[in-house]
C-alpha positions in Angstrom: -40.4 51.4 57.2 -43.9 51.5 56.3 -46.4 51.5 58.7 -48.3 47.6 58.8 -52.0 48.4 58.9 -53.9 45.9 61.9 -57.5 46.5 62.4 -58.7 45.9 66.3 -62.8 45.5 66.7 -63.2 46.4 70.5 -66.5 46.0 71.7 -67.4 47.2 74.8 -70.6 47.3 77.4 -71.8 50.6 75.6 -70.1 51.3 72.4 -68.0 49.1 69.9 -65.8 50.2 67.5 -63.7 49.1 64.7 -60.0 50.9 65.1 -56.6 50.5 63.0 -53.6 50.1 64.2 -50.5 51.6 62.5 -47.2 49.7 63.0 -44.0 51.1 61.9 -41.7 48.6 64.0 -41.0 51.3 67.4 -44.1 53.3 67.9 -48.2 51.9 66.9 -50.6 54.7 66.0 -54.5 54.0 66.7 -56.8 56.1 64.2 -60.9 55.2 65.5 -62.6 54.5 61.5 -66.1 53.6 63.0 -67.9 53.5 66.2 -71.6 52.1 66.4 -73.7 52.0 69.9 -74.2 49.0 72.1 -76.0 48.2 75.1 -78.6 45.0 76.9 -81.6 45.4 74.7 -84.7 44.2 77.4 -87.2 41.1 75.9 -89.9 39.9 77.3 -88.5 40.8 80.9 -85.1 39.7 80.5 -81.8 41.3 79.1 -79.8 40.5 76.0 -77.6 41.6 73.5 -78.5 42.6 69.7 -75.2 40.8 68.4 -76.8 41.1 65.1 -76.9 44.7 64.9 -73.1 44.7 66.6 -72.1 42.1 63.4 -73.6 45.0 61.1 -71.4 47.7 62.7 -68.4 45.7 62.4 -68.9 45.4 58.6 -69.6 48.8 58.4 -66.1 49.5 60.1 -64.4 46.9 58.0 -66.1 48.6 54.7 -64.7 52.6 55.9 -60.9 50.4 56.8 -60.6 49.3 53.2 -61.7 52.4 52.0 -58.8 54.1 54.0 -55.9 52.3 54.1 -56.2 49.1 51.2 -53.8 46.9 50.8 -51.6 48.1 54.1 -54.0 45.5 56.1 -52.6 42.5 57.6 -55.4 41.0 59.7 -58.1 42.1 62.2 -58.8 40.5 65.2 -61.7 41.2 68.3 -62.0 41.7 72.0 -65.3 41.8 74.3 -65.8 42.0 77.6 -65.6 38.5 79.6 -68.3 35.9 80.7 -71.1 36.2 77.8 -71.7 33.6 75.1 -73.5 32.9 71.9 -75.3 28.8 71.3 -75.2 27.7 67.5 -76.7 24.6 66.4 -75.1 22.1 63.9 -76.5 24.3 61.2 -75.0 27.6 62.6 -78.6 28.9 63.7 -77.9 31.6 66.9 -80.0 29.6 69.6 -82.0 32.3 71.2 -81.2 36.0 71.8 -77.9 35.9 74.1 -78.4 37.1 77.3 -76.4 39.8 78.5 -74.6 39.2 81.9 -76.8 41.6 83.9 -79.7 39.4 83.6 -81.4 38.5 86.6 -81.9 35.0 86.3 -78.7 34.3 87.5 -80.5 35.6 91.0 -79.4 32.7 93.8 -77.9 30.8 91.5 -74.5 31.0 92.9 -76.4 29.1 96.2 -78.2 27.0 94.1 -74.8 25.6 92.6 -73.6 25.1 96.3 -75.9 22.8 97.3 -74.2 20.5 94.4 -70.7 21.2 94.0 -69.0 22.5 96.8 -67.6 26.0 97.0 -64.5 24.9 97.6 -64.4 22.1 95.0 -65.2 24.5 92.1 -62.7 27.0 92.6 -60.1 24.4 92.9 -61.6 23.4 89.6 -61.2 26.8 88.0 -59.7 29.1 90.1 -62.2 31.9 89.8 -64.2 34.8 92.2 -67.2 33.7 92.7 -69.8 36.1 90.9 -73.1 35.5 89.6 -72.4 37.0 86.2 -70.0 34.0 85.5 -70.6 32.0 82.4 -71.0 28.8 84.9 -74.1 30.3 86.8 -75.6 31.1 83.5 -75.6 28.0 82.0 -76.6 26.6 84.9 -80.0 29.5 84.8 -80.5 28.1 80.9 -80.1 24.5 82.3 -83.1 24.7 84.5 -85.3 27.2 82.5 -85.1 25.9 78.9 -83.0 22.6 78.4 -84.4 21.9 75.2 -83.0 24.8 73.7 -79.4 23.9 75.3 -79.5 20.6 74.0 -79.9 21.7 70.7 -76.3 23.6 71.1 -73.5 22.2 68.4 -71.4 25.2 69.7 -70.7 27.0 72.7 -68.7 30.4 71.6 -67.7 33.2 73.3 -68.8 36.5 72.9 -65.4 37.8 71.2 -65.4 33.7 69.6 -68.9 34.4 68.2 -67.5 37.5 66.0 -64.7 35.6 64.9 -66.7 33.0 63.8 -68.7 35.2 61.6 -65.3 36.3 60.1 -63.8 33.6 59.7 -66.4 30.4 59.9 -63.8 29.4 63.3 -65.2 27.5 66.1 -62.6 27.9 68.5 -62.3 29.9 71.7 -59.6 31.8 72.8 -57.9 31.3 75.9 -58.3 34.6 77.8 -62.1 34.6 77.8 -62.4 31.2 78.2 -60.9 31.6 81.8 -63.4 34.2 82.3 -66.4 31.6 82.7 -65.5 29.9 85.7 -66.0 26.6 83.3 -62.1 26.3 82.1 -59.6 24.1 84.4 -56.2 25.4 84.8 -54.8 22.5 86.3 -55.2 20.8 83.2 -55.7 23.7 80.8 -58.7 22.5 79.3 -62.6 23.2 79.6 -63.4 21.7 83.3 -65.8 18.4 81.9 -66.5 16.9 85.0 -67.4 20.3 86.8 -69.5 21.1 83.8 -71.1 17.5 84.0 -71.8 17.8 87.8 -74.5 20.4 86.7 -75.7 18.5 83.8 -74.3 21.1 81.0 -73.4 19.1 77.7 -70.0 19.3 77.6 -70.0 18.3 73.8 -70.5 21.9 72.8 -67.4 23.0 74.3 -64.8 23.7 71.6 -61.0 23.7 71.4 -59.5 26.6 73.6 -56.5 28.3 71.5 -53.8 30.8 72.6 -53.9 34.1 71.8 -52.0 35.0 68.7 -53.6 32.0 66.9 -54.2 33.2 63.4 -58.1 31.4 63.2 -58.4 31.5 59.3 -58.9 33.9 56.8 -62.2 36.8 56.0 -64.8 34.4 54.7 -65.7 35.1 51.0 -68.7 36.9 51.3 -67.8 39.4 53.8 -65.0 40.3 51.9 -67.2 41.1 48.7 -69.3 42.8 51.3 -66.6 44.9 52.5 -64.5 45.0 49.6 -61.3 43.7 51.9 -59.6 40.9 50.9 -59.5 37.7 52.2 -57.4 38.5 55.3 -56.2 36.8 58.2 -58.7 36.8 61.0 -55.8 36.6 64.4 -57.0 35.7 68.2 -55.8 38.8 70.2 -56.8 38.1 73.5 -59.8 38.3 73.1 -60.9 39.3 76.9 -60.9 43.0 77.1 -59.1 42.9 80.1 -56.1 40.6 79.1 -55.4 42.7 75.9 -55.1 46.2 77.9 -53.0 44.1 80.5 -50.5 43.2 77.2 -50.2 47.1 77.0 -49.2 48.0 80.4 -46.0 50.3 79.5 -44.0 48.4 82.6 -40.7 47.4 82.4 -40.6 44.9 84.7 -42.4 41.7 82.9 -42.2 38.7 84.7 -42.5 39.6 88.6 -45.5 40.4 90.5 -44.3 43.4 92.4 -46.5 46.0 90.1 -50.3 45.8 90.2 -52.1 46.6 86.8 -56.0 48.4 87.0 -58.1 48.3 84.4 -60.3 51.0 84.3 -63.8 51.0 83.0 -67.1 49.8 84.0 -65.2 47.0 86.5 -62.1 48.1 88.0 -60.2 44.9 87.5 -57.0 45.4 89.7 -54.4 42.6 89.8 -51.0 41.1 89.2 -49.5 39.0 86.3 -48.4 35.6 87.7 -46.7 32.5 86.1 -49.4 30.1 87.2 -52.7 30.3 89.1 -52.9 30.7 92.6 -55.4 28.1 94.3 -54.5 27.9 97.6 -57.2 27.7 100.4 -56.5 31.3 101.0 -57.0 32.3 97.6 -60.4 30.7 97.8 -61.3 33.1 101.1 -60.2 36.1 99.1 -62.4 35.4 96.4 -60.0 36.4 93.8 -59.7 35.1 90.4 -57.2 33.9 87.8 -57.7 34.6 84.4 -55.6 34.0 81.6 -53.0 36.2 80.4 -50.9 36.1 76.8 -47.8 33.6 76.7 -49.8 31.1 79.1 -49.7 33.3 82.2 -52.5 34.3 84.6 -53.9 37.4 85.8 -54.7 37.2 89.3 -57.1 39.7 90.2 -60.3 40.7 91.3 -63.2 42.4 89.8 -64.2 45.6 91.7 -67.6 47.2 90.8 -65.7 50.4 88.8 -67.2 53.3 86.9 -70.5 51.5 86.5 -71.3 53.4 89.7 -70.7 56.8 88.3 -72.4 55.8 84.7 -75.5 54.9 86.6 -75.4 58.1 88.8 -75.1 60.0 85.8 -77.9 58.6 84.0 -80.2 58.9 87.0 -79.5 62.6 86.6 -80.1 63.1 83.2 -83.5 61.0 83.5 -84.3 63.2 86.7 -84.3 66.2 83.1 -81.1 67.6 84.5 -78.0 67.7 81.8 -74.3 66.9 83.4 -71.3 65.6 82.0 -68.7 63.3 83.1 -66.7 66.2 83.6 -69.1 68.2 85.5 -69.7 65.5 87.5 -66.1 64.9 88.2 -65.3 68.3 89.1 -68.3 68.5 91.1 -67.1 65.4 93.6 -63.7 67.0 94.0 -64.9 70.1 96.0 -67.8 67.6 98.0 -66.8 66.9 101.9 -64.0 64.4 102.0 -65.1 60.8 103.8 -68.0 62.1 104.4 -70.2 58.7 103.2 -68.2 55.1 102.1 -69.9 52.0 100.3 -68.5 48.8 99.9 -69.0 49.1 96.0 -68.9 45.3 95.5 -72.3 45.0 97.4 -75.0 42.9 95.6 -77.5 45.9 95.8 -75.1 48.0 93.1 -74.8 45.7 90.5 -78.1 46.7 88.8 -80.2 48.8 90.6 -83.3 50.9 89.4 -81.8 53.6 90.3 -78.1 54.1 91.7 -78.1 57.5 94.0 -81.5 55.7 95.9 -79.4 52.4 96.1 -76.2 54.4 97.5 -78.4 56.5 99.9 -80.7 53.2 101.4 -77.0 51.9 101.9 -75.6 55.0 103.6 -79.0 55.0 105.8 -78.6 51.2 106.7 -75.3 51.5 107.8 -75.5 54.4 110.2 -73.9 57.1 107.9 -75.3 60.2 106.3 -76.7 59.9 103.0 -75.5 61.8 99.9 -77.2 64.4 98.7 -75.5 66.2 96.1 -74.8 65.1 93.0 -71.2 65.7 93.9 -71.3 63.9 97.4 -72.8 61.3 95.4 -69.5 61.2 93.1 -67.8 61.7 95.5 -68.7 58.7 97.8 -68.2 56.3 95.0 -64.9 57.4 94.1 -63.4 57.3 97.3 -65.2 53.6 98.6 -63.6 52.9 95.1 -60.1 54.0 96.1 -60.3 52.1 99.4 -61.5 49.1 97.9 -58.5 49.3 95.6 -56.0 49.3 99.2 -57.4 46.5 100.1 -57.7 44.1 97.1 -53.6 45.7 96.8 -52.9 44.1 100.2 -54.8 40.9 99.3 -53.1 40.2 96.0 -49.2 40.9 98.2 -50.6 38.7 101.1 -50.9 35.7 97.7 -48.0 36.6 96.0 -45.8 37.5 98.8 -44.2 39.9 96.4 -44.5 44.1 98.0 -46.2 46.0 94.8 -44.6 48.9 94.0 -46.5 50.5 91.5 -49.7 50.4 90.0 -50.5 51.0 86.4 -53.9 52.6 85.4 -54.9 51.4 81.9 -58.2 52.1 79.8 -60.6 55.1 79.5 -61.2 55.5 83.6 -57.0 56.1 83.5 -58.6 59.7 82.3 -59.9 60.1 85.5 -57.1 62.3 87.0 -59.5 62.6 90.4 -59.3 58.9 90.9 -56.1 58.5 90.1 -54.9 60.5 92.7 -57.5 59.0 95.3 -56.0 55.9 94.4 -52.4 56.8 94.8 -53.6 58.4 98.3 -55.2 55.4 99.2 -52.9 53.1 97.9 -50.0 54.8 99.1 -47.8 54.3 96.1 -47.3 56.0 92.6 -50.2 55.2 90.2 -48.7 55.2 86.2 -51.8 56.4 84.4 -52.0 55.3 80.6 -52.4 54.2 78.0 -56.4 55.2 77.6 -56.5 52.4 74.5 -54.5 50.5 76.2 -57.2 47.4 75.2 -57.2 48.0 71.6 -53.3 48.5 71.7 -52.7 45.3 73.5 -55.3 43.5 70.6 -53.3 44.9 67.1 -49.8 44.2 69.1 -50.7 41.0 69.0 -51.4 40.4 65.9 -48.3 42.2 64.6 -46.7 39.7 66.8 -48.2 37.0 64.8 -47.0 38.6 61.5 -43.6 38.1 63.3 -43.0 42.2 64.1 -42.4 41.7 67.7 -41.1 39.0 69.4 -41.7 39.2 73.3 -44.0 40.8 75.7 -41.8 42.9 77.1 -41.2 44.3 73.7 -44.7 44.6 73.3 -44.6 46.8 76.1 -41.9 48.6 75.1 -43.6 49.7 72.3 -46.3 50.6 74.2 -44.1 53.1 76.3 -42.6 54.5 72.8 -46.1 55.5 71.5 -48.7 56.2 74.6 -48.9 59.2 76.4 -48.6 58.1 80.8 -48.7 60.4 83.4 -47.4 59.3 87.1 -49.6 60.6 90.5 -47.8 60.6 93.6 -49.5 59.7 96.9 -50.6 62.7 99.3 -52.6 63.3 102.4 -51.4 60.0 103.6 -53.2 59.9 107.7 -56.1 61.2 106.0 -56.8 58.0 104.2 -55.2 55.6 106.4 -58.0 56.9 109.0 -60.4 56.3 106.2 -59.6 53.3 105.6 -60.1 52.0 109.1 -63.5 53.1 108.8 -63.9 51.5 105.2 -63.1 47.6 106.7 -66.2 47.7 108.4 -67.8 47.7 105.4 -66.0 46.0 102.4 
């Protein structure tokens, strides 16, 4: 058979890149044609993202796929990262810069919402951790600082729905982001209008939500003469980062909850794929999340700080004029003191510090523990407070499920991390499956060669995944070890 060509645009926190997929009906081959730089561009004091100059890479990457592979293209289709959105007015104008989700002016807002809709009343409205990044706190940030310009929104999109707009001309958004924003109602699978009203958000600009899979239109005619691709099908992966890696975890055992999926990057997103979402009153105390999944099911997981500690430790060294690489870095943590400082990573003061190794030190120093000092036993402390955070979140998501996990599968670039890994099997206590590293942008052109009628279920999804990525299984060690640490840990986390 010849191999079906599907391009995947995955755009992530630092990078985006426009990648085909080659499909020959048992194995899909990824070949990386472009890759262009992203990143929260600061304005005037606050952070946002240049979606412009990321349209203008994609383009560029659609331009270098026709000139590769022609006529073997069948669609393309995008993924971002959750919780971000783009305003259009009736005249498609971009309303204002979009802000990226690390803004502060989200500060207190979860509070702020409290003292209107209760806590409990909102998750039961949309199942979702309560975080302050979440679409629902930033809307209700642009409701209080600039109204006017919200009023003027025709169209509330997605950052993943934005990009397909420009492809296509759709207004729709797909379902697995949507249930990122803490504004979508699973109860009635629809955008949550009296929530939204509650805070005085116009609901009008909330589009139709579509599954993923949903073939949104064809190229429009000018970026095809701009690329030189033909008028293709532009096809609704799932469009969350997150929920397309989950559709390429190699497991075998769709359809129960006894393996744990974590997807690695700059969150560590670790949860279980469930039928329905989980609401209960203990789900609530947990603070866990359910997001939606492909074929109408839900993740329910919850979002653990991740390699955005390390990236930030990193970049404090290199502005400090001292060169180290990830792998340096690495290497250098595995040789620090074991246990010798633990963080609960999901504090407030780590999401965007001014500088990370002063933030973990104050922390250390506030809570009666030595402070790092190395740029190892810096490493070092983040990627074990990591691995404990994981045991927890693990016991959390059996406690709701009352299904024993078995497994975990590592998925995404942080399943490189062969350090972690293993600190994660240790703390864990069962065998982590690391792989695949694309599992996102496999998960996003599987999907579309679904839609082309190629596969039929997600299990053979998976399956394929299995026959064409490269997995490599970590066995838990030095058991008492960590379950000593992790007494210690639950004083903190």
């Amino acid at each position: 058979m010849t191999a079906r060509c599907y391009l995947g645009v995955d755009l992530g926190a630092s990078s985006g890149r426009v990648v085909a997929g080659l499909f020959d009906g048992r194995k899909i081959e990824l070949k990386e044609l472009h890759r262009f730089s992203n990143g929260p561009v600061n304005v005037g004091g606050s952070l946002r993202w240049d979606v412009l100059q990321l349209w203008s890479g994609i383009q560029d990457g659609l331009t270098k796929a026709k000139q590769e592979f022609g006529s073997d293209i069948a669609s393309i289709g995008v993924d971002t990262w959750g919780v971000d959105y783009v305003l259009l007015s009736k005249t498609g104008e971009i309303l204002g810069q979009p802000y990226n989700y690390r803004d502060s002016r989200t500060d207190g807002m979860m509070e702020k919402a409290f003292q209107r809709v209760p806590r409990q009343e909102i998750f039961s409205d949309t199942g979702l951790q309560f975080i302050q990044i979440n679409t629902l706190y930033q809307l209700i940030a642009m409701q209080q600082t600039n109204p006017e310009l919200m009023e003027l929104a025709d169209q509330f999109l997605m950052m993943p729905d934005f990009f397909n707009w420009c492809l296509s001309g759709s207004k729709v958004v797909e379902f697995t982001n949507a249930t990122t924003s803490q504004c979508y109602d699973p109860n009635t699978r629809d955008w949550s209008y009296d929530l939204l009203g509650k805070f005085d958000i116009p609901t009008e600009m909330f589009g139709e939500v579509v599954a993923p899979g949903t073939k949104l239109g064809q190229l429009r005619q000018d970026v095809a003469e701009r690329t030189g691709l033909p008028r293709l099908d532009v096809i609704a992966p799932a469009t969350h980062d997150t929920g397309s890696a989950v559709v390429a975890v190699p497991t075998e055992l769709t359809g129960s909850p006894n393996w744990a999926y974590l997807s690695s990057g700059t969150y560590s997103l670790l949860g279980v794929e469930v039928q329905e979402a989980i609401l209960s009153p203990r789900a609530l105390e947990l603070n866990v999340t359910n997001e939606g999944g492909v074929d109408g099911t839900y993740r329910l997981l919850k979002n653990i700080m991740g390699l955005w500690l390390i990236t930030q430790i990193r970049e404090s060294i290199e502005r400090a004029g001292r060169t180290i690489d990830y792998g340096q870095l690495v290497q250098r943590a595995s040789v620090a003191e074991p246990f010798r400082s633990l963080i609960n990573p999901d504090d407030p003061k780590f999401l965007n510090p001014s500088d990370m190794p002063t933030a973990i030190r104050e922390w250390c120093r506030e809570h009666g523990q030595p402070e790092p000092e190395t740029e190892g036993q810096l490493a070092r402390c983040a990627f074990e407070s990591l691995a404990l955070k994981y045991r927890v979140v693990l016991s959390q998501l059996e406690e709701l499920t009352g299904t024993p996990i078995e497994v975990i599968h590592i998925v995404g670039g942080g399943s490189q991390n062969e350090l972690l890994n293993q600190f994660a099997a240790n703390a864990c206590g069962r065998p982590v499956i690391a792989g695949p590293v694309e599992g996102t942008v496999m998960g996003n052109v599987l999907v579309q060669a679904r839609s082309f009628g190629e596969i039929g279920s997600l299990s053979e999804i998976r399956e394929v995944v299995h026959n064409s990525a490269a997995i490599k299984q970590y066995e838990p060690t030095d058991l008492s070890r960590w379950d000593e640490a992790s007494e210690r840990f639950a004083e903190y986390a």
